[in-house]
N, C-alpha and C positions, 0 to 999 in steps of 0.2 A: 676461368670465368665461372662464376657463382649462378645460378637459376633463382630469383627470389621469384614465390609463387604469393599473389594478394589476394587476399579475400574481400571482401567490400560487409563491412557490418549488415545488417538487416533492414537498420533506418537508412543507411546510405544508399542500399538498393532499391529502397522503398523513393526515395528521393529522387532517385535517378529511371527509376521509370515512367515518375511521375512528369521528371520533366523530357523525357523522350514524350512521353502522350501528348503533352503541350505543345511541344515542337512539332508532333506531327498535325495537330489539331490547325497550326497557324501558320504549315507549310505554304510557302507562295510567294510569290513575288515580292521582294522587299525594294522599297523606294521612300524615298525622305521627304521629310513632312512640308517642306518648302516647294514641291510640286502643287502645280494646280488643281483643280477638281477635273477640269476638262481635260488635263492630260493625263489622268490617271484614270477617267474612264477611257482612253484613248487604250492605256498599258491594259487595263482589265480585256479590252474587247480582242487586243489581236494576242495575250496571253490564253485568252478563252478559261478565265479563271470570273470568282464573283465575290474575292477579296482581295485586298492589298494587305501584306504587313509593312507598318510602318515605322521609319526608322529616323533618328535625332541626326545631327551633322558629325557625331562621331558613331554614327551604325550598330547604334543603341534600340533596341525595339520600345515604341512607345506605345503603340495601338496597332488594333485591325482595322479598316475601315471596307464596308461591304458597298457591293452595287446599287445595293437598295439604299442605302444613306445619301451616295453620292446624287442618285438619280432624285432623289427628295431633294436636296439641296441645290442641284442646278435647274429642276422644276419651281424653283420658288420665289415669286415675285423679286425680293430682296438680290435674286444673286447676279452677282459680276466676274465678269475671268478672272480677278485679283484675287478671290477667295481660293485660298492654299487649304491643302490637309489639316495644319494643326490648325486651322479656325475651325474647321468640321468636328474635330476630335477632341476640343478642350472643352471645360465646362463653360456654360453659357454666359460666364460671367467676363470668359475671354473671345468670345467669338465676335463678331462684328455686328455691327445694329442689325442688319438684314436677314442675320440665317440665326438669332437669338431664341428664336420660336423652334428651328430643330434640333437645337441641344438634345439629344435623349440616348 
């Protein structure tokens, strides 16, 4: 049996710490984007965390969504249980009549 030893170029390390930092950056709970607002403040409260990452239907990361977004948005005249994560998290021109104001 042979021992092959890699080195990792300089861009590739560079690369790859970069995305460890990211990864650590958006460590947390991941759950899909077709949950509600109200249950994912539900996940935030008894994880004791004050983001979600979120994830597509194949466990693809698409966004962060923080507590303070959520809580905007389920404080806001417009909102109804039906509003899911990706209406919180797409640009305003996909989000629903009611939460179109907190796009940001």
């Amino acid at each position: 049996m042979t021992l092959v030893q890699m080195q990792l170029r300089p861009t590739d390390a560079d690369a790859l710490r970069t995305t460890m930092a990211d990864t650590a950056k958006e460590a947390g709970p991941r759950v899909w984007d077709d949950m509600t607002v109200e249950v994912a403040l539900s996940v935030m409260a008894g994880a004791r965390v004050g983001h979600l990452v979120v994830c597509d239907e194949d466990d693809m990361r698409t966004g962060l969504v923080t507590l303070a977004r959520l809580t905007t948005v389920r404080d806001s005249s417009g909102y109804t249980d039906r509003i899911r994560l990706r209406d919180v998290s797409g640009a305003a021109g996909h989000l629903p009549p009611a939460v179109v104001g907190l796009a940001h």
